[in-house]
mmCIF file of the N, C-alpha and C atoms, coordinates in Angstrom:
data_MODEL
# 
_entry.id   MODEL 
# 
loop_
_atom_site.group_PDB 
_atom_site.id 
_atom_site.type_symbol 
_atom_site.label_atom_id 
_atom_site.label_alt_id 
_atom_site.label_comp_id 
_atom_site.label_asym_id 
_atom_site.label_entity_id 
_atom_site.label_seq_id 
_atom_site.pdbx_PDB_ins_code 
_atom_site.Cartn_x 
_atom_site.Cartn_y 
_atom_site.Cartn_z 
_atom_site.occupancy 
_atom_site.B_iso_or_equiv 
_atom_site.pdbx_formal_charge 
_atom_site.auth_seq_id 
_atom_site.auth_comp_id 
_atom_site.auth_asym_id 
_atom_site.auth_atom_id 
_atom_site.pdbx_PDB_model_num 
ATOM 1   N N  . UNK A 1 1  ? -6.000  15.837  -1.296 1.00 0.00 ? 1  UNK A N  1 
ATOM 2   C CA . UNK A 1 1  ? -5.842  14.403  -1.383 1.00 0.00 ? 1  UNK A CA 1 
ATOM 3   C C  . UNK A 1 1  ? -4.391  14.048  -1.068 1.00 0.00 ? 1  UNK A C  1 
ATOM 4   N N  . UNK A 1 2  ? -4.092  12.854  -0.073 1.00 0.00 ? 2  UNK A N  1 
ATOM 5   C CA . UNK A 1 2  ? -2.805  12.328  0.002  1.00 0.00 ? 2  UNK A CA 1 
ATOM 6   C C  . UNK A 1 2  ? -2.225  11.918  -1.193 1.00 0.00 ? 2  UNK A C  1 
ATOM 7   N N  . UNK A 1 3  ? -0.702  12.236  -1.162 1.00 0.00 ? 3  UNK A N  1 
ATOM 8   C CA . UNK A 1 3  ? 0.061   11.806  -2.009 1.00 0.00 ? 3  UNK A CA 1 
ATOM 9   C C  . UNK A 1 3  ? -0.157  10.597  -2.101 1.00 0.00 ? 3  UNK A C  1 
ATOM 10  N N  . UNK A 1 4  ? 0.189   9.283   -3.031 1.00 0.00 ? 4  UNK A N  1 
ATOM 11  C CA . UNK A 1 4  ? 0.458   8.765   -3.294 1.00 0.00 ? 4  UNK A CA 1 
ATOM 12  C C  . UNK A 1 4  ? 1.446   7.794   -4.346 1.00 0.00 ? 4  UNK A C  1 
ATOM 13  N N  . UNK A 1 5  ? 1.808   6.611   -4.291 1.00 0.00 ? 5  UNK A N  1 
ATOM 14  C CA . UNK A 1 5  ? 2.571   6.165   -4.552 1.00 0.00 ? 5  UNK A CA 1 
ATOM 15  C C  . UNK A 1 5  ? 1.958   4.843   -5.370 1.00 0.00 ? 5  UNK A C  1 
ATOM 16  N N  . UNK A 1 6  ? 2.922   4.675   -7.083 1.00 0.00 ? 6  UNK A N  1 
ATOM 17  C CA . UNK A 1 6  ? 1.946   3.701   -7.568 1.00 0.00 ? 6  UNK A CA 1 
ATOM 18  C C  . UNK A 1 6  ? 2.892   2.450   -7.647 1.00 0.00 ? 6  UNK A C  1 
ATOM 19  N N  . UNK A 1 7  ? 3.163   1.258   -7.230 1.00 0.00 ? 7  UNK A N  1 
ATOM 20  C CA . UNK A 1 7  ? 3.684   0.390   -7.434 1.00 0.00 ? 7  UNK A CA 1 
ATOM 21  C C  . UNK A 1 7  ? 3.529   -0.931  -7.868 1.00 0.00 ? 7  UNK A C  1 
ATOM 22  N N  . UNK A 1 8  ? 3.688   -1.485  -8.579 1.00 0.00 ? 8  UNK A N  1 
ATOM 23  C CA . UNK A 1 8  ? 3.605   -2.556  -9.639 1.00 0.00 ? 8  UNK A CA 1 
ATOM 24  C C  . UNK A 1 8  ? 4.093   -4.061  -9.043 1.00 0.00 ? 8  UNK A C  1 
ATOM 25  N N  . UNK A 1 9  ? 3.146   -4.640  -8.846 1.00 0.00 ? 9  UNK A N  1 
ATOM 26  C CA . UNK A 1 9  ? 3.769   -5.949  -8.274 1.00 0.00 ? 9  UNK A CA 1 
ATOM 27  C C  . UNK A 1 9  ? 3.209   -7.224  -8.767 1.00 0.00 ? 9  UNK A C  1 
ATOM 28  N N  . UNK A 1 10 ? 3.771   -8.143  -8.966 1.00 0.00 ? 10 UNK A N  1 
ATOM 29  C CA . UNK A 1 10 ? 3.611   -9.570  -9.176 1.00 0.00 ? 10 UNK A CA 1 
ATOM 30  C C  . UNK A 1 10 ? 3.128   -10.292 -8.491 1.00 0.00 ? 10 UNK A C  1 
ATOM 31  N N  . UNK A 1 11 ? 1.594   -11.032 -8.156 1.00 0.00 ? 11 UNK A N  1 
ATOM 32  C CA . UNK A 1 11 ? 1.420   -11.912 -7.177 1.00 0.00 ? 11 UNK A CA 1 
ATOM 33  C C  . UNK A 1 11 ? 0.713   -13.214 -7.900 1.00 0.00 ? 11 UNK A C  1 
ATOM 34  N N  . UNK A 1 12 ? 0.512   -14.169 -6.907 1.00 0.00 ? 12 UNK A N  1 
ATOM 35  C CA . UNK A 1 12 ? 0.164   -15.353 -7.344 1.00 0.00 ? 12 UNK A CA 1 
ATOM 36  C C  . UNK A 1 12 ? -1.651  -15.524 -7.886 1.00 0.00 ? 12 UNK A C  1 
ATOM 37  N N  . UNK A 1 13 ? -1.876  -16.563 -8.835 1.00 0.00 ? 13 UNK A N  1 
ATOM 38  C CA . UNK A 1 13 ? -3.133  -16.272 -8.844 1.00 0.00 ? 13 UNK A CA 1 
ATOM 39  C C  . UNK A 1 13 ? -4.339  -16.408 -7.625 1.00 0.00 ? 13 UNK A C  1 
ATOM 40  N N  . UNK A 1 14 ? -3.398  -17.568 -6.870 1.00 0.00 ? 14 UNK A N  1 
ATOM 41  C CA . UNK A 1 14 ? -4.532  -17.373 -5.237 1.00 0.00 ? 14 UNK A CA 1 
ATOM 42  C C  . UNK A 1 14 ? -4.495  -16.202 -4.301 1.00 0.00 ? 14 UNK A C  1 
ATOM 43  N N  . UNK A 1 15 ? -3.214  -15.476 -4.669 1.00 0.00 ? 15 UNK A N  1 
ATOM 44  C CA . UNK A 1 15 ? -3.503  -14.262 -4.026 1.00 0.00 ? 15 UNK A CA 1 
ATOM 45  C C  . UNK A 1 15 ? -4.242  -13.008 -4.076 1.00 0.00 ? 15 UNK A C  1 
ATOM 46  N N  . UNK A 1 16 ? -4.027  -12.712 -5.778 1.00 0.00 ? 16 UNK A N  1 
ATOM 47  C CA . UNK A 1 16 ? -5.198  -12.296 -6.762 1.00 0.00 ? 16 UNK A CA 1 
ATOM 48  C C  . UNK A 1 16 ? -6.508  -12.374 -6.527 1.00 0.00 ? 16 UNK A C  1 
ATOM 49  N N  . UNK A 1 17 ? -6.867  -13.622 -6.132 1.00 0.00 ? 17 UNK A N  1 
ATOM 50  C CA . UNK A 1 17 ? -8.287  -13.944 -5.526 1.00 0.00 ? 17 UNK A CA 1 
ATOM 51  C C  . UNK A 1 17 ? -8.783  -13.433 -4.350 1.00 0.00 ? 17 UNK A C  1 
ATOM 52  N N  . UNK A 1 18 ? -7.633  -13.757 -3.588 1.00 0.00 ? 18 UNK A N  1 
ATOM 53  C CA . UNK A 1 18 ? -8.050  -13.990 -1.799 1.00 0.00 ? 18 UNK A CA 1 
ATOM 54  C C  . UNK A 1 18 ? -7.997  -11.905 -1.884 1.00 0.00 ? 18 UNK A C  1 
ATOM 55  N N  . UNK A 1 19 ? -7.322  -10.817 -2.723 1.00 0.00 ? 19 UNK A N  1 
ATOM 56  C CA . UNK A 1 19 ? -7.285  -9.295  -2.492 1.00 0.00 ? 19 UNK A CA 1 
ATOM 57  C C  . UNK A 1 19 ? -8.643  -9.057  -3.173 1.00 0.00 ? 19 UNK A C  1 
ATOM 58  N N  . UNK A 1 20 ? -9.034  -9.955  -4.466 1.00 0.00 ? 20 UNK A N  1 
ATOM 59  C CA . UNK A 1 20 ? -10.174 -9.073  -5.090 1.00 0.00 ? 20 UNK A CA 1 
ATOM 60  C C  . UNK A 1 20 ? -11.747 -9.573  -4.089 1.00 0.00 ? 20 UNK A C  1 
ATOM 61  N N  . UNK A 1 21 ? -11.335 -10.830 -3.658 1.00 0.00 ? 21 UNK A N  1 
ATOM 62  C CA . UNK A 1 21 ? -12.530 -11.235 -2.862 1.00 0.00 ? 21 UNK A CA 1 
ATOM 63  C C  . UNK A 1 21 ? -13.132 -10.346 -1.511 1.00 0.00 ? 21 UNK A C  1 
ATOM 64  N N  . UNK A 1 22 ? -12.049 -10.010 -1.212 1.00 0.00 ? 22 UNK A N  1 
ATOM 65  C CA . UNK A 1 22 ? -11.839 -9.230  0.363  1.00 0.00 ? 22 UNK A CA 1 
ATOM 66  C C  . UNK A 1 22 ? -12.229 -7.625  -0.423 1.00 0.00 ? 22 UNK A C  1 
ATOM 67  N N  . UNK A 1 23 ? -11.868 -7.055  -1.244 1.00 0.00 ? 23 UNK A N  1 
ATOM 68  C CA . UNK A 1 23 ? -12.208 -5.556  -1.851 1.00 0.00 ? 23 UNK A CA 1 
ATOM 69  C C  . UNK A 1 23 ? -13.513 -5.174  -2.316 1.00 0.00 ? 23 UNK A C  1 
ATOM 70  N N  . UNK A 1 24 ? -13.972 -6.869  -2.640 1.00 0.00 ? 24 UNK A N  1 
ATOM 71  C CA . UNK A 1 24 ? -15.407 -6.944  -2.846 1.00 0.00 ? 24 UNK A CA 1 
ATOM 72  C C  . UNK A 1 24 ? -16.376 -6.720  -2.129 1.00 0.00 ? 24 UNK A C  1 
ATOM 73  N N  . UNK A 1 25 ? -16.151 -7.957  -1.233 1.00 0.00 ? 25 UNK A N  1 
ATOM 74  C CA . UNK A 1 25 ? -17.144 -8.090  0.490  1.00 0.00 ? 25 UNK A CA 1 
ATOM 75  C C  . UNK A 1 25 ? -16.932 -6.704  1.077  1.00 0.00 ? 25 UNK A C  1 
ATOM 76  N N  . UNK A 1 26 ? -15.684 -5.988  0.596  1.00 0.00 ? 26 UNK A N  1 
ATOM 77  C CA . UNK A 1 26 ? -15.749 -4.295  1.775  1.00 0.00 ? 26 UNK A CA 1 
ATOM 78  C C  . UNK A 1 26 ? -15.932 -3.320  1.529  1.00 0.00 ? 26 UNK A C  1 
ATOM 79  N N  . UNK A 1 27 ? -16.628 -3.172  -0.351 1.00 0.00 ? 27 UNK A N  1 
ATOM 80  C CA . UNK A 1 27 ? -16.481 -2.149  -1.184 1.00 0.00 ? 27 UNK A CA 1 
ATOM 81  C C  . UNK A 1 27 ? -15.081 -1.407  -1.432 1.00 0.00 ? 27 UNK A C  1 
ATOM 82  N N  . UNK A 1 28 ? -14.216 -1.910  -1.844 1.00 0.00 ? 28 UNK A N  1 
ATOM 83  C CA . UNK A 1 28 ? -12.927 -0.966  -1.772 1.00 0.00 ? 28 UNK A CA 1 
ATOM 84  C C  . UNK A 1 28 ? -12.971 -1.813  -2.788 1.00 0.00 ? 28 UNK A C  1 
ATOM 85  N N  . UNK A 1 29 ? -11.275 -0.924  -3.140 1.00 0.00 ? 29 UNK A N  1 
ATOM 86  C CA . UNK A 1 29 ? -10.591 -1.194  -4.603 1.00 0.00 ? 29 UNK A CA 1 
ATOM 87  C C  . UNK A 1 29 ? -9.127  -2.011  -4.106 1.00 0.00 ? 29 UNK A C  1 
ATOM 88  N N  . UNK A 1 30 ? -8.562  -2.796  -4.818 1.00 0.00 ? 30 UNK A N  1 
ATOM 89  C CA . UNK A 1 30 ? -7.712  -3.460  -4.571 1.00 0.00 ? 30 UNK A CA 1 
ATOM 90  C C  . UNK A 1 30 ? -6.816  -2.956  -4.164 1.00 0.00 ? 30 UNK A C  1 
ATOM 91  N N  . UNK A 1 31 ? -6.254  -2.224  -4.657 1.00 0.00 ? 31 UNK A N  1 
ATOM 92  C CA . UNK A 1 31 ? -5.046  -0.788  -4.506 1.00 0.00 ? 31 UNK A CA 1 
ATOM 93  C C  . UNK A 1 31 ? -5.485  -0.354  -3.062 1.00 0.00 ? 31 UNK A C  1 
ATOM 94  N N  . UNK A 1 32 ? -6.447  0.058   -2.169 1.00 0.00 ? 32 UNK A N  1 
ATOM 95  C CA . UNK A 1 32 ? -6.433  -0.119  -1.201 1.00 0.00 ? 32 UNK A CA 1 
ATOM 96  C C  . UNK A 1 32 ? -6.422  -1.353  -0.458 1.00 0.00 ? 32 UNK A C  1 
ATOM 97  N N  . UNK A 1 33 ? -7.133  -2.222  -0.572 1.00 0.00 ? 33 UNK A N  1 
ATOM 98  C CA . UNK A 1 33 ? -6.969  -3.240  0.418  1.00 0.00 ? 33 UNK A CA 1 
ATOM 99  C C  . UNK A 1 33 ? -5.056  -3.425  0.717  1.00 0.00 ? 33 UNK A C  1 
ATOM 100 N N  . UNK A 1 34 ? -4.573  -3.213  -0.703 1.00 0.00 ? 34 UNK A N  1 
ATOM 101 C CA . UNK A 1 34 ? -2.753  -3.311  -0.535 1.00 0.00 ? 34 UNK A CA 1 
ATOM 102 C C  . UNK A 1 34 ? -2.367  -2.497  -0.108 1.00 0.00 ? 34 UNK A C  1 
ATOM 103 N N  . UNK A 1 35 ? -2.658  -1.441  -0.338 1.00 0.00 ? 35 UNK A N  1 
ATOM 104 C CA . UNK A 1 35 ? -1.970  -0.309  0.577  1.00 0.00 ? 35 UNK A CA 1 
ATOM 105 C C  . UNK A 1 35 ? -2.132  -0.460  1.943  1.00 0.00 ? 35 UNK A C  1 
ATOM 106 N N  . UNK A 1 36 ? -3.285  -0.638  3.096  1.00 0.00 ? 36 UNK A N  1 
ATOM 107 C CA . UNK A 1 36 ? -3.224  -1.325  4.207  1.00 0.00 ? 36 UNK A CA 1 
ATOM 108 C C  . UNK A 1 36 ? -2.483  -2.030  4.611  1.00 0.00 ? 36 UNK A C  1 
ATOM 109 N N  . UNK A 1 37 ? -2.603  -3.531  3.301  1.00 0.00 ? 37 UNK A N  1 
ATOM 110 C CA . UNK A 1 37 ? -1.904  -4.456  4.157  1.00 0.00 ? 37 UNK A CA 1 
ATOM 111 C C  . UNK A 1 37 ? -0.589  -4.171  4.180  1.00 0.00 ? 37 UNK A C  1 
ATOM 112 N N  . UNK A 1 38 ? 0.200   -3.439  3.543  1.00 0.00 ? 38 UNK A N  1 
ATOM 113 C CA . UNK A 1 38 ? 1.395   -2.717  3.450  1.00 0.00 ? 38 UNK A CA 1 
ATOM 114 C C  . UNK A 1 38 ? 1.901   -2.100  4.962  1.00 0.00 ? 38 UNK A C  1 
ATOM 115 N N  . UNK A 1 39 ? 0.689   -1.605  4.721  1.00 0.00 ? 39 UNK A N  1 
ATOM 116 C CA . UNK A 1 39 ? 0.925   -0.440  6.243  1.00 0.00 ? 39 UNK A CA 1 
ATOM 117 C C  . UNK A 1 39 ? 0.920   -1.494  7.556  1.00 0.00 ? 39 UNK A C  1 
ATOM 118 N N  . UNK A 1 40 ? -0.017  -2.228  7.502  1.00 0.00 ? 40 UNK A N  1 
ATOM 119 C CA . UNK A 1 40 ? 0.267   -3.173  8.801  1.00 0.00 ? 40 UNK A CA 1 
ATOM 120 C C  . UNK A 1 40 ? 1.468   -3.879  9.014  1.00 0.00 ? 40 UNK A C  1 
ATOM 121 N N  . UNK A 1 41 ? 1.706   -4.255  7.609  1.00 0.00 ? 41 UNK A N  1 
ATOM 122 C CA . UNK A 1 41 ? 2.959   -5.195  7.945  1.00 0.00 ? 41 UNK A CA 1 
ATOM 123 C C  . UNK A 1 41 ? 4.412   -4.217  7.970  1.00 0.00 ? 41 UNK A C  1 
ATOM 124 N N  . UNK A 1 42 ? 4.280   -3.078  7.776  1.00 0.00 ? 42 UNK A N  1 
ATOM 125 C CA . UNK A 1 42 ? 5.296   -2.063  8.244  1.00 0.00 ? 42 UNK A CA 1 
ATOM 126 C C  . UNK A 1 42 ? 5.255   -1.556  9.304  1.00 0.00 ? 42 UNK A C  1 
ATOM 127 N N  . UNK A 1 43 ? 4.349   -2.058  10.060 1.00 0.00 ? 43 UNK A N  1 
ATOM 128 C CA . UNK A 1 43 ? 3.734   -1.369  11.419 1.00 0.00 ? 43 UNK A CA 1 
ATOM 129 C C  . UNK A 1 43 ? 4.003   -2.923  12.487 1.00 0.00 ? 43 UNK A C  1 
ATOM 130 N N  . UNK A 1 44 ? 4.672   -4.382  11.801 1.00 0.00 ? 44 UNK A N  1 
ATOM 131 C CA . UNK A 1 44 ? 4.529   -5.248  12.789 1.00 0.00 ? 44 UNK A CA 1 
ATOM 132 C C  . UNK A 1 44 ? 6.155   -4.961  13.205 1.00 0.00 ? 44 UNK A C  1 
ATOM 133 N N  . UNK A 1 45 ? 6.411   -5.758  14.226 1.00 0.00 ? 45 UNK A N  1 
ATOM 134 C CA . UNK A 1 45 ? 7.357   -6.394  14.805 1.00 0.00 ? 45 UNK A CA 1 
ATOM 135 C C  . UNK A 1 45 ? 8.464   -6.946  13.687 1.00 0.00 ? 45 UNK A C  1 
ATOM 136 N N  . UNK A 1 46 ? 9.818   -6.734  14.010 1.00 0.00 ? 46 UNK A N  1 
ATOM 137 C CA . UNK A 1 46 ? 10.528  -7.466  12.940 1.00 0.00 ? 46 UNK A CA 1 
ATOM 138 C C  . UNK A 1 46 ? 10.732  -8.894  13.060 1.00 0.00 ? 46 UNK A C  1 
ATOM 139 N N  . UNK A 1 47 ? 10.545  -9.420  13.968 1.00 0.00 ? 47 UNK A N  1 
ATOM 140 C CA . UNK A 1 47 ? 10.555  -11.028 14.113 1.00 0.00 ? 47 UNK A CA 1 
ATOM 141 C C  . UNK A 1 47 ? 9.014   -11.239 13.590 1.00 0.00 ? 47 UNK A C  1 
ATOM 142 N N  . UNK A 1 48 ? 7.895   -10.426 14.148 1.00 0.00 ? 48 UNK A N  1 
ATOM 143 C CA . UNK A 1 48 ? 7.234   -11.062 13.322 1.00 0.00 ? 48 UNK A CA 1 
ATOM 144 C C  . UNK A 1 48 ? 6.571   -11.265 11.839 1.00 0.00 ? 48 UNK A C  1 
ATOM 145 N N  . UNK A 1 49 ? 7.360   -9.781  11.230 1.00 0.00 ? 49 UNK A N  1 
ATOM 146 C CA . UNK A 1 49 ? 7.687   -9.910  9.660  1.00 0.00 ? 49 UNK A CA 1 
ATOM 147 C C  . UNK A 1 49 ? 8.387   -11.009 9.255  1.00 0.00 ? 49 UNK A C  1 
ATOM 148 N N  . UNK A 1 50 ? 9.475   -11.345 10.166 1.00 0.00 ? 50 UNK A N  1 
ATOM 149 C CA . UNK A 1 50 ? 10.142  -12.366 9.375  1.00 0.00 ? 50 UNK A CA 1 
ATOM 150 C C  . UNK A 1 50 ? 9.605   -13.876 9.594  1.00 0.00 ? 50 UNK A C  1 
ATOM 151 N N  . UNK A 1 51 ? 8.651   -13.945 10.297 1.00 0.00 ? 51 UNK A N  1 
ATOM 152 C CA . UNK A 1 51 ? 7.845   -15.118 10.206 1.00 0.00 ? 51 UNK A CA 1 
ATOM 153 C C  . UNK A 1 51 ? 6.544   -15.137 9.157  1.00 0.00 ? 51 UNK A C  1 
ATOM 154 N N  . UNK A 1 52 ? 5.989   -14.009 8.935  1.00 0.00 ? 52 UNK A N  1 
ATOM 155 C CA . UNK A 1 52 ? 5.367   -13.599 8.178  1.00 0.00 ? 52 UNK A CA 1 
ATOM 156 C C  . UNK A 1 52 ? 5.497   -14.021 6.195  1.00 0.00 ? 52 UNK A C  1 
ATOM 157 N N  . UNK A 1 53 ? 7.065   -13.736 6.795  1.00 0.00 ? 53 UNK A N  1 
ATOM 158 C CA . UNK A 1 53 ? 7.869   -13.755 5.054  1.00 0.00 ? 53 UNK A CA 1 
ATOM 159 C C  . UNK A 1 53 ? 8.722   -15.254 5.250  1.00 0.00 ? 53 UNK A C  1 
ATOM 160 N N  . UNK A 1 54 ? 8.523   -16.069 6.368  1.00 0.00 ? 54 UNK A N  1 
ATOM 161 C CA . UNK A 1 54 ? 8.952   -16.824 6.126  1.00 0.00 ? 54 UNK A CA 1 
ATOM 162 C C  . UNK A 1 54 ? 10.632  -17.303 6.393  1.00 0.00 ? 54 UNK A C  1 
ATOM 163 N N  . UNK A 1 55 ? 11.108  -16.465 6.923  1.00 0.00 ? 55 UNK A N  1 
ATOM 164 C CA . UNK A 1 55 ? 12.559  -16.482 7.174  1.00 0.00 ? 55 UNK A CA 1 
ATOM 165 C C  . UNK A 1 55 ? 13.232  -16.387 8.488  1.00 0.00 ? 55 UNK A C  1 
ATOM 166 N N  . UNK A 1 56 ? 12.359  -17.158 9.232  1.00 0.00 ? 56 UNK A N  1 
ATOM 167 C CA . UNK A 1 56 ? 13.064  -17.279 10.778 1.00 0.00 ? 56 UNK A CA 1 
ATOM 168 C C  . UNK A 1 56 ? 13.756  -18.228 10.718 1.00 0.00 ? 56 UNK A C  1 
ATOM 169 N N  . UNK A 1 57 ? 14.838  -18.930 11.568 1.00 0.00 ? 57 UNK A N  1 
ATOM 170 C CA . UNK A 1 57 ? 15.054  -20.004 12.032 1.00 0.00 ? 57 UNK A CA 1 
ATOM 171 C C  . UNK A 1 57 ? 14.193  -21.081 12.444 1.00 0.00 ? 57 UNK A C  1 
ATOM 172 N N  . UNK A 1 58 ? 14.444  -22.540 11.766 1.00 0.00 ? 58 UNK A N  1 
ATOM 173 C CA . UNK A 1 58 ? 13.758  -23.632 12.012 1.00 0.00 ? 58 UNK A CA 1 
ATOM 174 C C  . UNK A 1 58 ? 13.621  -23.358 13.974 1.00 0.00 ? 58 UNK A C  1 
ATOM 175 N N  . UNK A 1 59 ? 12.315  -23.885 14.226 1.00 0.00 ? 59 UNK A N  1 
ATOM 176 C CA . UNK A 1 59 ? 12.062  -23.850 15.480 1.00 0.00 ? 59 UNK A CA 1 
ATOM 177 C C  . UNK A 1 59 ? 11.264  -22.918 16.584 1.00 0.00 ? 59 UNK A C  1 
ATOM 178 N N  . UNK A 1 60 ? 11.262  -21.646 15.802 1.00 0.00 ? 60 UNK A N  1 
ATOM 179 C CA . UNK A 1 60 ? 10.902  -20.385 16.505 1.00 0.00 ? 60 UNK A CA 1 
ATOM 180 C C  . UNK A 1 60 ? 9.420   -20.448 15.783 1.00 0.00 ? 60 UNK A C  1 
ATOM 181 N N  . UNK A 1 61 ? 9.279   -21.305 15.864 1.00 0.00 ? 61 UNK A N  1 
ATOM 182 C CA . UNK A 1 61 ? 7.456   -20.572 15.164 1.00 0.00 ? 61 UNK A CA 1 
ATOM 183 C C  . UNK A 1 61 ? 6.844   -20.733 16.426 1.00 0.00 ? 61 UNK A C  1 
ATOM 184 N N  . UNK A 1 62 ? 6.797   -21.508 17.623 1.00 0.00 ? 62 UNK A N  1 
ATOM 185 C CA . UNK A 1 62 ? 6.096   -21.290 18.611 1.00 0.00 ? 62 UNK A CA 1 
ATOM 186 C C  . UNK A 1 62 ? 6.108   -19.946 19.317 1.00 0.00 ? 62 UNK A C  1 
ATOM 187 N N  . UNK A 1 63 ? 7.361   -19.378 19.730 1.00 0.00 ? 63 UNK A N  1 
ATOM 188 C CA . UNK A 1 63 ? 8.165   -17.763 20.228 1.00 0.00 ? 63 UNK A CA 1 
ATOM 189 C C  . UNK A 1 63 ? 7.180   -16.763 19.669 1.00 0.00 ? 63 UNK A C  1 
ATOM 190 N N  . UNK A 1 64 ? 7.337   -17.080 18.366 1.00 0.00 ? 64 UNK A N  1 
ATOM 191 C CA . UNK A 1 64 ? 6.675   -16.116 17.142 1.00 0.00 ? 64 UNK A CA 1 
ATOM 192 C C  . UNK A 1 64 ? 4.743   -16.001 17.515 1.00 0.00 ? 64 UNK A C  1 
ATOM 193 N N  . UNK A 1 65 ? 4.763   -17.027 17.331 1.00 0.00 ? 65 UNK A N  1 
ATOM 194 C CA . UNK A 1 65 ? 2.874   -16.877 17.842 1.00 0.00 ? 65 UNK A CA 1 
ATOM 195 C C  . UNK A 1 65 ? 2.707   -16.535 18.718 1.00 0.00 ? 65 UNK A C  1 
ATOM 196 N N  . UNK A 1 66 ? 3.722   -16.657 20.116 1.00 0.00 ? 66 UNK A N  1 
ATOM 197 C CA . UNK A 1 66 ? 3.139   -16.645 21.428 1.00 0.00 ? 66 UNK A CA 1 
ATOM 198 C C  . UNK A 1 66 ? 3.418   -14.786 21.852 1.00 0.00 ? 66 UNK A C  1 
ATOM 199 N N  . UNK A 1 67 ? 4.701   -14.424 20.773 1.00 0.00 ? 67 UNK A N  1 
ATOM 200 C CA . UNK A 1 67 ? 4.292   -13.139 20.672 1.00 0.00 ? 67 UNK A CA 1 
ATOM 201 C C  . UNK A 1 67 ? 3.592   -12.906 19.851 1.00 0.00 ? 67 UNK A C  1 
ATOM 202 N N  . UNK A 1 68 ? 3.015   -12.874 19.103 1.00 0.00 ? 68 UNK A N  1 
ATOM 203 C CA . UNK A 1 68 ? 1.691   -12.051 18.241 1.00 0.00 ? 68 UNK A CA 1 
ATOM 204 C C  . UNK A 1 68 ? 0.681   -11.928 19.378 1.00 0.00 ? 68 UNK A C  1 
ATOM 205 N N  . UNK A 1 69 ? 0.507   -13.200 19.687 1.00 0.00 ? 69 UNK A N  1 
ATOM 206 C CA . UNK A 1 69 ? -0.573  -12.959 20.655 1.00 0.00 ? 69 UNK A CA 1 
ATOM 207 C C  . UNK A 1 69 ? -0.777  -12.605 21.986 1.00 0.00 ? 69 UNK A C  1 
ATOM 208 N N  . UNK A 1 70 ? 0.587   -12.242 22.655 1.00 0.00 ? 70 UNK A N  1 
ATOM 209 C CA . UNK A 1 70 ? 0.485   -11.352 23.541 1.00 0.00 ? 70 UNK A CA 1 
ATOM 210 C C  . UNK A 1 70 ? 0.309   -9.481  22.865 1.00 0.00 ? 70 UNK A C  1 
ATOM 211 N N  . UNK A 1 71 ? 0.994   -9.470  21.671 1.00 0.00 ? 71 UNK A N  1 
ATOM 212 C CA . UNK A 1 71 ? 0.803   -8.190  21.082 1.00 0.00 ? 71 UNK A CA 1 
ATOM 213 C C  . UNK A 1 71 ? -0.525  -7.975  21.077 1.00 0.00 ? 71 UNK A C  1 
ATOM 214 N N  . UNK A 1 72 ? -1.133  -9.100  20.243 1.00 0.00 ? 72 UNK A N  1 
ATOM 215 C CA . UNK A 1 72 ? -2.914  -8.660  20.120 1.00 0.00 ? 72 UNK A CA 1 
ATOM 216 C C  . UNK A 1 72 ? -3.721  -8.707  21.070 1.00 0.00 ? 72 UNK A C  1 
ATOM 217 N N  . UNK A 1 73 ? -2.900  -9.029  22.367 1.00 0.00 ? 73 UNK A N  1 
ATOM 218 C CA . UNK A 1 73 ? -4.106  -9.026  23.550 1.00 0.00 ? 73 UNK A CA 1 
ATOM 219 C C  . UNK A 1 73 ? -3.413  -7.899  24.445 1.00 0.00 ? 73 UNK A C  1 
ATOM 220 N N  . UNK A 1 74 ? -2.410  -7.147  24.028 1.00 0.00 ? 74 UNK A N  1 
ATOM 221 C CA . UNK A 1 74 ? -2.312  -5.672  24.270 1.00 0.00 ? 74 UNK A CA 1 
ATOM 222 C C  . UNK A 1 74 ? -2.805  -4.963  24.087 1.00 0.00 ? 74 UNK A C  1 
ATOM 223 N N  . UNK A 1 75 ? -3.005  -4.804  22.515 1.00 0.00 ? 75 UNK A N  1 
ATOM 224 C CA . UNK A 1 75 ? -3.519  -4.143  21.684 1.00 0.00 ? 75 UNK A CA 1 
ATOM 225 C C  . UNK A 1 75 ? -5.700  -4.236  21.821 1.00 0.00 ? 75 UNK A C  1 
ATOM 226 N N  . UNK A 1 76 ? -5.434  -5.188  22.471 1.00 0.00 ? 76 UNK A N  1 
ATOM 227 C CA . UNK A 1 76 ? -7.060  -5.166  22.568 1.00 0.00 ? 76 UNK A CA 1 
ATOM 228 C C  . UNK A 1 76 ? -7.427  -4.067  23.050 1.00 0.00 ? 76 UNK A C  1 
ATOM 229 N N  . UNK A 1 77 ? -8.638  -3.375  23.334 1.00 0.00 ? 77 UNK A N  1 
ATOM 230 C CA . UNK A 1 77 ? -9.245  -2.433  24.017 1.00 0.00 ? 77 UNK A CA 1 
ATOM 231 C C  . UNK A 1 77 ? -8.740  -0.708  23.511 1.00 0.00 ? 77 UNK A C  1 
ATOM 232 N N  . UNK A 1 78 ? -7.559  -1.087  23.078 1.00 0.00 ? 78 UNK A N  1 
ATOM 233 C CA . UNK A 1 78 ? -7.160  -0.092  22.180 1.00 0.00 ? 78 UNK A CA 1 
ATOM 234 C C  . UNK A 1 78 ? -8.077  0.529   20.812 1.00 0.00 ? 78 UNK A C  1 
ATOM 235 N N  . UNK A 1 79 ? -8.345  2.079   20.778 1.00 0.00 ? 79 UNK A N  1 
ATOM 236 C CA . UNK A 1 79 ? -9.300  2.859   19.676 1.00 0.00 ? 79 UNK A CA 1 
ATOM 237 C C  . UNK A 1 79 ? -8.400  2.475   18.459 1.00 0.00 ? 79 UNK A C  1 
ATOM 238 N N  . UNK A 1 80 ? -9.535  1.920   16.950 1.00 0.00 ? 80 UNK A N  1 
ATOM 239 C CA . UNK A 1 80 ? -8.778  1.861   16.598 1.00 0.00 ? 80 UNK A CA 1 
ATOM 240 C C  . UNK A 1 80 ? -8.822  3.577   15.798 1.00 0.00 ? 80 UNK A C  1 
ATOM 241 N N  . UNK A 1 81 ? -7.739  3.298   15.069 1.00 0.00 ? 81 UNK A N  1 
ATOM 242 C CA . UNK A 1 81 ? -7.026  5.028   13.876 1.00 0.00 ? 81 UNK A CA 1 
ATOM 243 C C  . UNK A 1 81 ? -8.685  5.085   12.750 1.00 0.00 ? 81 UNK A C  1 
# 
């Protein structure tokens, strides 16, 4: 079994919802669904983490989408892991 790592975090109660709802509909446990989303968002772009988290410069949110979505229409056709 992979190592793992246990970490303790604080989230909001709509967020609470929106992880146990999604762990539900996919049979998983919450602790995974987070561990994923962990991994993806360590796996994006740093501009688009920081739009993600909220901390770009006023103005760039168009830049920001128009790359995601050239990323995800790269990434199309691609196997996924």
């Amino acid at each position: 079994m992979a190592l793992r790592n246990v970490i303790k975090i604080s989230v909001t109660p709509s967020a609470k919802t929106v992880i146990a709802d999604i762990a539900e509909k996919n049979g998983m446990r919450e602790m995974w669904v987070a561990s994923r989303v962990y991994e993806w968002f360590g796996a994006q772009d740093d501009v688009l983490r920081k739009a993600i988290l909220q901390v770009l410069p006023e103005g760039y949110e168009v830049d920001v989408v128009r790359m995601a979505l050239e990323k995800f229409a790269a990434a199309k056709g691609k196997p996924k892991k």
